[in-house]
C-alpha positions in Angstrom: 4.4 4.2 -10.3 1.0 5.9 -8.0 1.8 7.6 -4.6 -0.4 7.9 -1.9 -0.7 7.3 1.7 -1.6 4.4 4.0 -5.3 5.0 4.7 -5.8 2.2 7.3 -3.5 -0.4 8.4 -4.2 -4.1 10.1 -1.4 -5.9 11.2 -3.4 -8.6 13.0 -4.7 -9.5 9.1 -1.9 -8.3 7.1 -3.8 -5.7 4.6 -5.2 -2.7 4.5 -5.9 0.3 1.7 -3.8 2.9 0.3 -5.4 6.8 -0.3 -4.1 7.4 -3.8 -2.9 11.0 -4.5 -5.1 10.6 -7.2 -8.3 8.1 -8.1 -9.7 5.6 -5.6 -8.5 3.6 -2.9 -6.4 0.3 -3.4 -6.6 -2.3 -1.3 -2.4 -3.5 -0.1 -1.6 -7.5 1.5 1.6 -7.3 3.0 3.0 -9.9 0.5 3.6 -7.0 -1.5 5.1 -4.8 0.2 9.1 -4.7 -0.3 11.5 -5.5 1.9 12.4 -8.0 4.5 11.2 -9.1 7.8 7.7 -8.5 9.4 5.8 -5.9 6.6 3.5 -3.4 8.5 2.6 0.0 7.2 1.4 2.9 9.4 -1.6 4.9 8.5 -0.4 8.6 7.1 2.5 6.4 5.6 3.8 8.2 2.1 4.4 5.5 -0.4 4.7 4.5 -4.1 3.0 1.5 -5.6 2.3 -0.2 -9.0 -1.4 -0.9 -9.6 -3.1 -3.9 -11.4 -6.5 -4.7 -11.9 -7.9 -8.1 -10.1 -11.5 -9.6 -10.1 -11.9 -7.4 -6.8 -10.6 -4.0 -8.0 -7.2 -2.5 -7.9 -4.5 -3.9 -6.1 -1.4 -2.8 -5.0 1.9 -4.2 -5.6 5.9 -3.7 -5.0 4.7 -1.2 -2.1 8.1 1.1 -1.0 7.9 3.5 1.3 8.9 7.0 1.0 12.1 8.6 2.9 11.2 11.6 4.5 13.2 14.4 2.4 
């Protein structure tokens, strides 16, 4: 799995980008983010994130968020 932190966040639309720790930025649709209920992220957000490759550029998927240790 990647790690980064949410860049930007719109929870009007539902998406928004990730800052990898390392390599570009990948774009996030709250479809896959995991959990229940209403998805949001919050920019600064530390999470972990599978990548794959679409016609658009990297995508993330099975987005979980990181418990502060």
């Amino acid at each position: 799995m990647a790690s980064g932190k949410v860049k930007w966040w719109d929870n009007g639309s539902g998406y928004g980008f990730i800052a990898r720790d390392s390599g570009k930025d990948v774009f996030v649709h709250h479809s896959n983010i995991v959990g229940s209920g209403f998805k949001v992220l919050t920019p600064g957000e530390p999470v972990v994130f599978d990548i794959i490759e679409t016609d658009k550029g990297p995508k993330a998927e099975n987005v979980q968020r990181v418990s502060p240790t």
